[in-house]
MARROSE-932809 format. One record per residue (C-alpha): x, y, z; residue in three letters. Coordinates in steps of 0.1 Angstrom, whole numbers, padded with zeros to 4 digits, always signed. Example, Ala and Ser with C-alpha at 12.3 -4.5 7.8 and 13.67 -1.06 7.14 Angstrom:
BEGIN
+0123-0045+0078ALA/+0137-0011+0071SER/
% end
This chain:
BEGIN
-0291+0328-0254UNK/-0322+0313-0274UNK/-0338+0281-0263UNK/-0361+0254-0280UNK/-0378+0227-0269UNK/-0351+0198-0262UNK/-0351+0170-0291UNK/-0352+0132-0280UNK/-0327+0111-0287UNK/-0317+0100-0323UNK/-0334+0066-0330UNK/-0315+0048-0358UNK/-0330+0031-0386UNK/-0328-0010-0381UNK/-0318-0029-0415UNK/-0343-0052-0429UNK/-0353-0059-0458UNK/-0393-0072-0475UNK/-0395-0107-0492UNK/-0384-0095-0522UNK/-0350-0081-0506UNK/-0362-0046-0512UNK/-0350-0023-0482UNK/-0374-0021-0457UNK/-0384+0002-0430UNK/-0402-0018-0399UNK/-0409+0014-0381UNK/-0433+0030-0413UNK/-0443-0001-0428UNK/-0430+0006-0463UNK/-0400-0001-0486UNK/-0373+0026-0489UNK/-0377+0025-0530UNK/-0398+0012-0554UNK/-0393-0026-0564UNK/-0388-0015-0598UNK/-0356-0001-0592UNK/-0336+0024-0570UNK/-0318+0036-0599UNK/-0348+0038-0626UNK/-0369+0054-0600UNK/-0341+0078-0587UNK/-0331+0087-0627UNK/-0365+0088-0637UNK/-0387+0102-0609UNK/-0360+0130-0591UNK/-0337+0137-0620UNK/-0359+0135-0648UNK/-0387+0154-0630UNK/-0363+0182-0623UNK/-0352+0182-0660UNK/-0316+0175-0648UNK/-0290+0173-0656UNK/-0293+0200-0683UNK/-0310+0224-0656UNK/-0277+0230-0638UNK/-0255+0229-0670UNK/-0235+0262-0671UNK/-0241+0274-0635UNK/-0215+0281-0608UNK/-0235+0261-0580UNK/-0265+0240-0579UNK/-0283+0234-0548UNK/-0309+0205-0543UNK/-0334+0202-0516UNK/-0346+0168-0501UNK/-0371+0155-0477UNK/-0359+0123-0473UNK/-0324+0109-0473UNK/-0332+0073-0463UNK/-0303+0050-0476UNK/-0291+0079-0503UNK/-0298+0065-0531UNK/-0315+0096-0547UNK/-0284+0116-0539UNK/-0261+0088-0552UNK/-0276+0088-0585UNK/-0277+0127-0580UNK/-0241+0127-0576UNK/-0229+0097-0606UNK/-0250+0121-0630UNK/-0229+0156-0617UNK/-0198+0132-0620UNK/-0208+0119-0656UNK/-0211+0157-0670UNK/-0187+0176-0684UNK/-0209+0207-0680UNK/-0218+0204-0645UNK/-0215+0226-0621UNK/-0182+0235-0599UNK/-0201+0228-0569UNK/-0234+0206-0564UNK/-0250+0210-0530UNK/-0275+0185-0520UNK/-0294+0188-0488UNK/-0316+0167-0468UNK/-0328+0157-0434UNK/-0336+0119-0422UNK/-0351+0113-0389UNK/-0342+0076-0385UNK/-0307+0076-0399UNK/-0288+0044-0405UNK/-0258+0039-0383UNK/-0227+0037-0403UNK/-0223+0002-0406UNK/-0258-0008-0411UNK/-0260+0016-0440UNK/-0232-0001-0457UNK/-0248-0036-0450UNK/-0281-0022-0467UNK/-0266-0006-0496UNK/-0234-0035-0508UNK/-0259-0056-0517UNK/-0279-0039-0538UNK/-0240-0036-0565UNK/-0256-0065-0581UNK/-0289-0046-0597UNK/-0287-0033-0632UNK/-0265+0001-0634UNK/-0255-0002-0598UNK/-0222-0009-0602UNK/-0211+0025-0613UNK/-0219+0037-0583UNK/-0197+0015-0560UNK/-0172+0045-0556UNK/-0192+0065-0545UNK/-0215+0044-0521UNK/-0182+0033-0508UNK/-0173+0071-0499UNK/-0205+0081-0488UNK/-0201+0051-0461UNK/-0173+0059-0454UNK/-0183+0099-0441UNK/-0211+0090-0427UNK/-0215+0105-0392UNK/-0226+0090-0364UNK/-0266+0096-0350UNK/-0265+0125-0336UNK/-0287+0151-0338UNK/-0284+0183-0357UNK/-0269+0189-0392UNK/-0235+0173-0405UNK/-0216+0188-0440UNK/-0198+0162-0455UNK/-0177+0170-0483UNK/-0177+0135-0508UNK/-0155+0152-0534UNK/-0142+0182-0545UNK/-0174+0205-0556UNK/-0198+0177-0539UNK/-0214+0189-0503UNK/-0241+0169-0486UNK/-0255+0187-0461UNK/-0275+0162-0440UNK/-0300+0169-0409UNK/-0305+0140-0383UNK/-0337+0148-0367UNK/-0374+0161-0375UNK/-0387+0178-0404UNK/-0401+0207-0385UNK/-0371+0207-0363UNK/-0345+0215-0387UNK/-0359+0227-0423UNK/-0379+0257-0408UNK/-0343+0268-0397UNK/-0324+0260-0429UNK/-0308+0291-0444UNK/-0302+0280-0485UNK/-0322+0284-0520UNK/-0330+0257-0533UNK/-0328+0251-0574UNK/-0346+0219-0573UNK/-0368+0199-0548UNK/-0370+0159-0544UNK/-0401+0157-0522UNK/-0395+0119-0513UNK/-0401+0093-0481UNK/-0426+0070-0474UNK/-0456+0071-0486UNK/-0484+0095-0477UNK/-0505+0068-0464UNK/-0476+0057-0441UNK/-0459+0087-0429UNK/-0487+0116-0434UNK/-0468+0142-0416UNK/-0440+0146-0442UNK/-0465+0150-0465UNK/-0483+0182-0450UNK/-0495+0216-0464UNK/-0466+0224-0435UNK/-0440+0209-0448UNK/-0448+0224-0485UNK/-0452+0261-0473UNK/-0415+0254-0454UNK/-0403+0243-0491UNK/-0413+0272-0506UNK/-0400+0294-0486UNK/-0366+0280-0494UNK/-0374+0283-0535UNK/-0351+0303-0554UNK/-0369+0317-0589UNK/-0373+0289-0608UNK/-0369+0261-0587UNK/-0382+0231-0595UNK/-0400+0199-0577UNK/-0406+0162-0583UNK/-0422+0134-0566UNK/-0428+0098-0569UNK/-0465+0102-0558UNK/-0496+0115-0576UNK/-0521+0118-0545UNK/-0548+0147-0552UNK/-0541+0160-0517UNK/-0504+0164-0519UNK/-0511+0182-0553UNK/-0536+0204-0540UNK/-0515+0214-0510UNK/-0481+0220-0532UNK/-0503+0248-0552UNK/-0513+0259-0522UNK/-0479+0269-0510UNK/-0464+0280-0546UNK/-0461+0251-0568UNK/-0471+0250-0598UNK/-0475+0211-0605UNK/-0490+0189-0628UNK/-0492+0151-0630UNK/-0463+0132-0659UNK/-0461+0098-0667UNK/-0444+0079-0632UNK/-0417+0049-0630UNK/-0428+0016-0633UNK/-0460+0003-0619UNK/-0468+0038-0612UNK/-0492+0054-0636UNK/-0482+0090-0625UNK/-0462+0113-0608UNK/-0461+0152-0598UNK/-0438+0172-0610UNK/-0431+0213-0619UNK/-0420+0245-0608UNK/-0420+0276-0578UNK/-0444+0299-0595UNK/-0469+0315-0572UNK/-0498+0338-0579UNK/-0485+0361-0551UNK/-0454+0371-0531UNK/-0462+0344-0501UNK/-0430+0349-0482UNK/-0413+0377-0462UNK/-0376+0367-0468UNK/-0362+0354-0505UNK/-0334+0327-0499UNK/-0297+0333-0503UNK/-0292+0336-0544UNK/-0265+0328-0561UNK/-0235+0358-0558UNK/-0233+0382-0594UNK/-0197+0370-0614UNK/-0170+0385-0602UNK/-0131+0382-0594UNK/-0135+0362-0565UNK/-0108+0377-0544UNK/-0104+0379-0504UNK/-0083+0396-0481UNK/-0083+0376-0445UNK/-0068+0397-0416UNK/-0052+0370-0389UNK/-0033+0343-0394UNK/-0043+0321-0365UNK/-0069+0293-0363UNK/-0095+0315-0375UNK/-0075+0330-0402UNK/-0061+0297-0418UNK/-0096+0280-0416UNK/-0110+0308-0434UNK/-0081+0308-0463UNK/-0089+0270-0467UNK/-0127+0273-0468UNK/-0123+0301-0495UNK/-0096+0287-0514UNK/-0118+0256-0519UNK/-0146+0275-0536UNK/-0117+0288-0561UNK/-0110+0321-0546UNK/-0076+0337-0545UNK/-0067+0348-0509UNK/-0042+0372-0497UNK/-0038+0371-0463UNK/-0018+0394-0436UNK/-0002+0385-0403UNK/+0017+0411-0383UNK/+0037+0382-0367UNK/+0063+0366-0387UNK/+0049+0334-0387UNK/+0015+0318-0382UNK/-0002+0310-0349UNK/+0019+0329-0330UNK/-0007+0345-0305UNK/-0033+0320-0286UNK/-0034+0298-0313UNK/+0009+0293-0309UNK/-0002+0271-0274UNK/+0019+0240-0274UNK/-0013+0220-0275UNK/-0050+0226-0271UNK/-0078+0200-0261UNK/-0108+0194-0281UNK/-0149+0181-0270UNK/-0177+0193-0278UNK/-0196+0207-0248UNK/-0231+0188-0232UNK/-0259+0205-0216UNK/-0292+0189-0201UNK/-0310+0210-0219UNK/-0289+0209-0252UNK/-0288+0247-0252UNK/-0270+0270-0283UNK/-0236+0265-0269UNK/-0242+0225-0268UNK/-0255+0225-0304UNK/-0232+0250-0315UNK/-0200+0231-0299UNK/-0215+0195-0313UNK/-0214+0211-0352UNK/-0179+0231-0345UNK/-0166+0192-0333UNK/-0175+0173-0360UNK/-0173+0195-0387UNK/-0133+0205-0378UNK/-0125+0166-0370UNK/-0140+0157-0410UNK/-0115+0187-0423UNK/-0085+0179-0402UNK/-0085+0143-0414UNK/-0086+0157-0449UNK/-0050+0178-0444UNK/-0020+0167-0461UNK/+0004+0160-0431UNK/-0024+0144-0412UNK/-0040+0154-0376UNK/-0013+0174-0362UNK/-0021+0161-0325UNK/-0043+0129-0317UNK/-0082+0129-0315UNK/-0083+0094-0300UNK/-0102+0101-0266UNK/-0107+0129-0242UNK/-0123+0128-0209UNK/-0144+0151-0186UNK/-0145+0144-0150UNK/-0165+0151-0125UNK/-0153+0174-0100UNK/-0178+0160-0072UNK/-0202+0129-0062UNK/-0236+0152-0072UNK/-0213+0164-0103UNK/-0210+0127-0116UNK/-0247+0118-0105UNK/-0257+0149-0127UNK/-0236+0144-0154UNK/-0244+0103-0157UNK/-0279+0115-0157UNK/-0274+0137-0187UNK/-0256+0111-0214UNK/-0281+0091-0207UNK/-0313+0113-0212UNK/-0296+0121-0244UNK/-0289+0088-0256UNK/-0262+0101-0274UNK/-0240+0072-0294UNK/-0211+0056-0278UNK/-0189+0070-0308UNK/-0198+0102-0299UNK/-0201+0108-0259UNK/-0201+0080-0229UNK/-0200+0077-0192UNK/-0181+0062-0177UNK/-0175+0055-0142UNK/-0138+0065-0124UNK/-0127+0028-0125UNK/-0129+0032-0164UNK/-0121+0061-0167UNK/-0088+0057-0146UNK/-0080+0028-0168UNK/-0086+0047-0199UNK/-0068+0079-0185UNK/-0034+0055-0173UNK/-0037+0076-0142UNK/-0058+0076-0111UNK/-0090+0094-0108UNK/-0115+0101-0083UNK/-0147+0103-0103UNK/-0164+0093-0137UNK/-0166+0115-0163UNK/-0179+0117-0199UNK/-0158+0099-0224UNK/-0153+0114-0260UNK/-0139+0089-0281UNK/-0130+0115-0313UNK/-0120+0143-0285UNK/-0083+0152-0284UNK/-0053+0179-0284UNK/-0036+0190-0307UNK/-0009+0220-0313UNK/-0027+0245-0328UNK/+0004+0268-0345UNK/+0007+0232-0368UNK/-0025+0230-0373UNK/-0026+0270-0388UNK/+0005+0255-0411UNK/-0011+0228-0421UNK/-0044+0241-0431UNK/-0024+0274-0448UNK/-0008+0246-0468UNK/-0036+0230-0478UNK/-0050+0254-0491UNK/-0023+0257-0521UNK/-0014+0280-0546UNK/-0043+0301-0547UNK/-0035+0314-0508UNK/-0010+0345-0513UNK/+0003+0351-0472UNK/+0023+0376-0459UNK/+0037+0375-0429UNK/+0051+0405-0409UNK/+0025+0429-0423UNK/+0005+0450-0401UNK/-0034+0461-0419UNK/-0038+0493-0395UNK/-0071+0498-0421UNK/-0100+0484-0442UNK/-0118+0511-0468UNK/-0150+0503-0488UNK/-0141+0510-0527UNK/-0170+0516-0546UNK/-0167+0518-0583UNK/-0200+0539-0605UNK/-0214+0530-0628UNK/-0189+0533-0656UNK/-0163+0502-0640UNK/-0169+0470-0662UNK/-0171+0440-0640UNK/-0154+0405-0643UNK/-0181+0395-0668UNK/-0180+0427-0691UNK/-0209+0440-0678UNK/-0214+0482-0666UNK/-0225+0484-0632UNK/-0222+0499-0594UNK/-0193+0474-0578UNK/-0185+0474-0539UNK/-0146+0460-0530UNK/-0122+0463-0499UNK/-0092+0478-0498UNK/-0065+0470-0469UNK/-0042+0496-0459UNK/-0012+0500-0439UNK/+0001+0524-0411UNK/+0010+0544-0442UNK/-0020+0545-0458UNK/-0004+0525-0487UNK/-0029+0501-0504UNK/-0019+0462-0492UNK/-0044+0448-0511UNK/-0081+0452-0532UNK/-0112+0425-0530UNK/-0142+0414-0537UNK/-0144+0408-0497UNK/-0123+0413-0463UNK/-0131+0394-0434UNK/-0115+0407-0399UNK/-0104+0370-0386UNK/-0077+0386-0358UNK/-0102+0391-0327UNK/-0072+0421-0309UNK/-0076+0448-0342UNK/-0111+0439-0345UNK/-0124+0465-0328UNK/-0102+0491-0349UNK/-0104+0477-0384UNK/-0145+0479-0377UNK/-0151+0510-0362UNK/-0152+0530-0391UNK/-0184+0509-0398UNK/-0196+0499-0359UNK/-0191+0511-0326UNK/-0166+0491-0305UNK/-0194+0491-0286UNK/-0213+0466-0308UNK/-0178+0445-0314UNK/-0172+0439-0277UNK/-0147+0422-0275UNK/-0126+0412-0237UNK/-0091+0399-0239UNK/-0091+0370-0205UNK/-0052+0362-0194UNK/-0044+0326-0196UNK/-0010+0309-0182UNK/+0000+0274-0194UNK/+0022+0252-0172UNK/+0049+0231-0191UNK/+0056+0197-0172UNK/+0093+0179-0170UNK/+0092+0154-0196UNK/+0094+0126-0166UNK/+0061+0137-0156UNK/+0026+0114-0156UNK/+0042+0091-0183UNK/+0016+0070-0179UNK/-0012+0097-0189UNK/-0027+0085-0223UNK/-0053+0108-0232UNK/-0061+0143-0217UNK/-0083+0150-0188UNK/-0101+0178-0183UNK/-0120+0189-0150UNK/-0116+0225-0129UNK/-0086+0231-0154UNK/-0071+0200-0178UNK/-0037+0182-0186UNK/-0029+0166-0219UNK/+0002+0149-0230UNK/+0023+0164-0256UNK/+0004+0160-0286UNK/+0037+0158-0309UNK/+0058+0138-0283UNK/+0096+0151-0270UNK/+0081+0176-0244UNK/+0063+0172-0214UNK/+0024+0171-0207UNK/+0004+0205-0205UNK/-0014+0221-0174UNK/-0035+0248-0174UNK/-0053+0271-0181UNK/-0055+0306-0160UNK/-0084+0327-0165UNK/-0075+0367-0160UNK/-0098+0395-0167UNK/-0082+0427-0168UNK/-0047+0411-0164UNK/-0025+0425-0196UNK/+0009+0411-0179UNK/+0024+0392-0203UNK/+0053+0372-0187UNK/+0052+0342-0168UNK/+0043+0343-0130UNK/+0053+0315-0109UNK/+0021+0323-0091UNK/-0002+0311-0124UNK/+0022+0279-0119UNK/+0013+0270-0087UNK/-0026+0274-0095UNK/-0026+0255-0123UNK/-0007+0225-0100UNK/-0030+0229-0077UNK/-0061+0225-0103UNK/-0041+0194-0115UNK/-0034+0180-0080UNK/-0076+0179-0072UNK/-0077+0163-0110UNK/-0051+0137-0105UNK/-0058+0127-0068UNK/-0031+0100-0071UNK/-0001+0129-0075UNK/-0018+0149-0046UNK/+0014+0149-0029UNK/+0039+0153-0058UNK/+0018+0190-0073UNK/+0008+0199-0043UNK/+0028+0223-0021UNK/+0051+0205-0008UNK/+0060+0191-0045UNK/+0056+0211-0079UNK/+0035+0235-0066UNK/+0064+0250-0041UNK/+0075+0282-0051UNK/+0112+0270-0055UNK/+0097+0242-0079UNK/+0074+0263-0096UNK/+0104+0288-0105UNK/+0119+0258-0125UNK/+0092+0251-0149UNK/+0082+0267-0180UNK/+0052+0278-0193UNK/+0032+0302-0216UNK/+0009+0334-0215UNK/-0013+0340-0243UNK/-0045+0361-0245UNK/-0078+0339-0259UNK/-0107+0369-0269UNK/-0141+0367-0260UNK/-0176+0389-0262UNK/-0202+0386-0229UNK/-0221+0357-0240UNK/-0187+0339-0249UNK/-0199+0327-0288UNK/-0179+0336-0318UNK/-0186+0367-0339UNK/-0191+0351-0374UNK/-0211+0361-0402UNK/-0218+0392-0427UNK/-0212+0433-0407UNK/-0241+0448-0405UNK/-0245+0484-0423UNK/-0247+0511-0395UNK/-0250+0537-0421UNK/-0282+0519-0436UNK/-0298+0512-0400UNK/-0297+0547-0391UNK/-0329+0559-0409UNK/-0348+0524-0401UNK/-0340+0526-0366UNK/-0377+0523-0354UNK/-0388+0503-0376UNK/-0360+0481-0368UNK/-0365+0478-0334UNK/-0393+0452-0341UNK/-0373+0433-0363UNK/-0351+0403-0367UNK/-0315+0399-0370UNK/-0325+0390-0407UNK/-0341+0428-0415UNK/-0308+0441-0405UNK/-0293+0456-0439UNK/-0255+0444-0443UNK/-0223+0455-0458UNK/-0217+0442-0487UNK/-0184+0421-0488UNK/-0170+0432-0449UNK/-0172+0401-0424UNK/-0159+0388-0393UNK/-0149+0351-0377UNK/-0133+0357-0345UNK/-0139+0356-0306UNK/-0134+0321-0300UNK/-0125+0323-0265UNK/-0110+0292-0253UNK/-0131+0272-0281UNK/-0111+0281-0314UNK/-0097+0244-0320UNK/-0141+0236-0321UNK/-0152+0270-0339UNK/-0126+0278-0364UNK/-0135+0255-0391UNK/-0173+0256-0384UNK/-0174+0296-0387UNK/-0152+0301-0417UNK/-0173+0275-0439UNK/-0207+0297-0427UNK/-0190+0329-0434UNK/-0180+0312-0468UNK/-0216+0301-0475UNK/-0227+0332-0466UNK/-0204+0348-0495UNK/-0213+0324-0519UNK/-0248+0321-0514UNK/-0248+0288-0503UNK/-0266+0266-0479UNK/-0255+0275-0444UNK/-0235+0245-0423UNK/-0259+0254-0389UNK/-0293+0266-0386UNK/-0307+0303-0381UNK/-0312+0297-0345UNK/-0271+0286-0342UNK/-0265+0315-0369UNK/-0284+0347-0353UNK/-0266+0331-0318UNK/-0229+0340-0333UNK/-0243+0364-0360UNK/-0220+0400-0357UNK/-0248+0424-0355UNK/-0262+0407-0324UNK/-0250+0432-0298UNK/-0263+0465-0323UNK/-0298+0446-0327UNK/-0299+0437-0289UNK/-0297+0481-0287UNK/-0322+0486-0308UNK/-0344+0468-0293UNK/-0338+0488-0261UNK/-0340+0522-0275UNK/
% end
């Protein structure tokens, strides 16, 4: 598991404002847009100097890259423009990063009163919305979806932190932030060679500045730039295109996908499944999807509830970054479903299991400095008053944590995702065949040309389905649907036992939230049942039926948790074997690969390795040639409530060309060819 040097707290942005009311930045010393305007300068400087909005007119996707979000008012005006065409794109990305973001509530109290200043008003929607979305400070990057074909894709932390990392092409650049004189790093030959490398062909760039430096360095790193007439009191400004005198970088960005039918066959019907139909369905993609079981979420994801938090590390490692993305990406598309949250995500805790456990884990929330709304200590008298139930030690609070039944939640996302989702249920895919068409098959846009798509099979060998793509979402035929194209060797993936113990409804009705420790309980997250205990953990266990054994281990796990029912599940109580007899309970198999992250992201092509083997060896997960249209989301282990959502909207960037929701380093962590590239570095 990679590491990096561990990132300091976020430190938001406090609101002031100049004598003239002009937002202010007390930190840098300078005003957040020129006192001319926000608007002008925004229309004038970023818009105009990118010629947009007739740039993106007639494309499929447009993606923008910024330096500087500050209070948004470049993407605002960004966004009231897409709105305002009626040949805009379907889908306008805009991506930036900010440092110093503004807590939710002070960004609204910068931004309401600025409704008052000329042409501000038609964007009062849309401010409105983006304040609404907007996440808390924490660090790493945060997709927000503002409307249907509008994704801002913002970074809270340092430049050089996040953009080297960012995996998108950009069409257009808005090099903006304080001035050069105030904030000099975000104005470095650095930070323009990272730009470039992100440039699709023809990308352009504007700026509010005109400083011979800045010019000097943007040629430097690609940019072919020349000085235009600037807004207001500004004489001039920089603006032109990616046009270098040389190929300067090793790796071309993701481009935009050649036309085609725009049709996807998803294997698995469980979390990982139903997140990925969504995620596809809303890029306009017709999705047919196959499920063995008669119904969806029948396997690990049919649990009467699951719990939900992100997971902290002191030294914020993969699995820390990766959970704190998964988190808050899935909680912003659960809100969104039509039947609401099927579950609650108003509070989780983590306790400690120990004094030096509590010590250690104090320690951490507060080196991290993480916001209240996100993750807090708190100490066991709180946490036994927020818990309704007795506990021995603190733990970590997570306000937005949760449970929720996970067979709804499939349900509900499968309906959201409308009439453009074609699932069938009690259909077995046994196979998955690469369909290439030569040279004489006209493609979706008339055009003559070679044209890979997937076929899914049956036990039969009868034909289920054709597509543009397949992605293997259902973790126990992963290994068989792939191996035509890699080793199960390179896919492998463990199934781990794990029993659930059903509580009598008259149990711990005073427990409000779930706990979690060696093992966690949760109330029913739908009501009319009682709470949940569990879970087991089984290698090499394929039993499937209930053992009263499994009971009385997970009472005994809840009996240390809850020290005031000591007595009741220990084993003189619950936890007897005559008790345990009586309850009910649940077996279900979660699926996991050594390292315990997800398998998400394009196959690699085995077939193309082979004669680059040594060369290869050297390489990066990047070099590794892929094939074209086959993918894989699955191997959540006991995390598929957190990953579900976060991998099927990479693997649906990845399709579409699009910026990726997580870094590289997050990205090469869950990235499927991990295990072949690990042997060829060996051999």
């Amino acid at each position: 598991m990679s590491r990096r040097p561990v990132a300091g707290p976020i430190q938001p942005a406090e609101p002031a404002t100049a004598d003239d009311g002009t937002p202010y930045s007390t930190a840098f010393d300078d005003v957040y847009h020129s006192s001319d305007g926000a608007l002008g300068q925004a229309q004038h400087v970023f818009l105009g100097g990118n010629d947009l909005p007739e740039r993106w007119r007639g494309r499929e996707q447009f993606v923008i890259v910024e330096t500087g979000f500050g209070l948004g008012l470049n993407f605002l005006a960004t966004w009231a423009a897409w709105r305002d065409d009626p040949q805009r794109p379907a889908r306008l990305h805009f991506v930036s990063v900010e440092k110093s973001p503004f807590r939710a509530k002070d960004l609204r109290r910068m931004l309401e009163p600025m409704l008052v200043l000329p042409g501000m008003t038609a964007l009062a929607p849309l401010m409105q919305r983006l304040c609404d979305v907007w996440p808390s400070p924490v660090a790493g990057w945060h997709r927000l979806e503002l409307a249907p074909g509008v994704i801002l894709s913002v970074g809270f932390g340092d430049f050089f932190d996040l953009m080297p990392l960012l995996r998108a092409g950009a069409d257009a650049f808005y090099l903006d932030g304080f001035a050069p004189s105030k904030n000099p790093d975000m104005w470095s030959a650095e930070v323009f060679k990272t730009l470039g490398r992100l440039a699709r062909d023809g990308a352009t760039i504007a700026t509010y500045t005109a400083a011979g430096q800045v010019r000097r360095d943007l040629i430097a790193a690609g940019f072919d730039v020349a000085r235009r007439p600037g807004y207001g009191r500004k004489r001039d400004m920089l603006a032109g295109r990616y046009a270098p005198p040389y190929r300067m970088r090793r790796y071309d960005p993701p481009a935009p996908p050649p036309p085609r039918a725009r049709e996807a066959i998803v294997v698995g019907a469980g979390m990982a499944g139903a997140a990925m139909a969504r995620r596809l369905v809303a890029r306009g993609w017709r999705v047919r999807l196959f499920e063995r079981a008669q119904a969806p979420g029948t396997a690990a994801s049919g649990n009467p509830a699951g719990v939900f938090h992100p997971q902290l590390s002191a030294d914020d490692n993969v699995l820390s970054r990766l959970t704190r993305a998964g988190f808050l990406y899935a909680l912003s598309q659960w809100r969104t479903l039509p039947g609401g949250l099927p579950g609650r995500a108003d509070g989780l805790l983590q306790v400690a299991t120990s004094e030096a456990e509590a010590k250690a884990m104090a320690q951490l929330v507060t080196a991290h400095g993480y916001p209240d709304t996100y993750a807090k200590w708190v100490d066991a008298q709180h946490a036994s008053a927020l818990a309704g139930e007795t506990l021995a030690y603190g733990g970590v609070w997570y306000p937005e944590g949760g449970s929720l039944a996970p067979a709804m939640l499939c349900r509900g996302e499968l309906v959201a995702a409308g009439p453009l989702l074609d699932a069938r249920y009690g259909v077995s895919v046994e196979r998955l065949e690469r369909v290439d068409r030569g040279a004489d098959h006209e493609s979706v846009d008339g055009r003559e040309g070679d044209v890979c798509r997937w076929a899914a099979l049956d036990g039969a060998g009868r034909v289920l389905a054709e597509a543009d793509v397949a992605i293997v979402t259902a973790a126990d035929v992963s290994q068989t649907l792939l191996s035509p194209y890699l080793p199960p060797e390179f896919v492998p993936v463990k199934r781990v036992r794990g029993q659930l113990t059903f509580l009598p409804p008259d149990t711990l009705v005073g427990l409000r939230i779930p706990v979690c420790g060696d093992g966690y309980v949760a109330p029913p997250p739908l009501g009319g049942a009682g709470p949940v205990t569990g879970a087991t953990y089984g290698f090499d266990d394929p039993a499937e039926e209930v053992r009263v054994g499994d009971h009385q281990a997970n009472l005994r796990r809840l009996a240390a948790l809850l020290p005031g029912h000591a007595e009741a599940f220990g084993d003189a109580g619950l936890a007897s074997e005559r008790a345990a007899a009586e309850l009910g309970g649940r077996t279900a198999f979660r699926a996991l690969v050594p390292d315990r992250l997800p398998m998400a992201g394009q196959m690699p092509d085995l077939a193309a390795i082979e004669p680059q083997r040594k060369r290869l060896a050297g390489g990066h997960l990047r070099d590794i040639p892929r094939l074209e249209g086959l993918y894989a989301s699955f191997a959540f282990g006991s995390r598929g409530l957190v990953f579900a959502s976060l991998c099927a909207e990479l693997v649906a960037s990845q399709i579409e060309g699009e910026p990726w929701p997580i870094g590289s380093d997050l990205a090469d962590a869950v990235d499927p060819a991990r295990y072949l590239m690990q042997s060829l570095r060996k051999a």
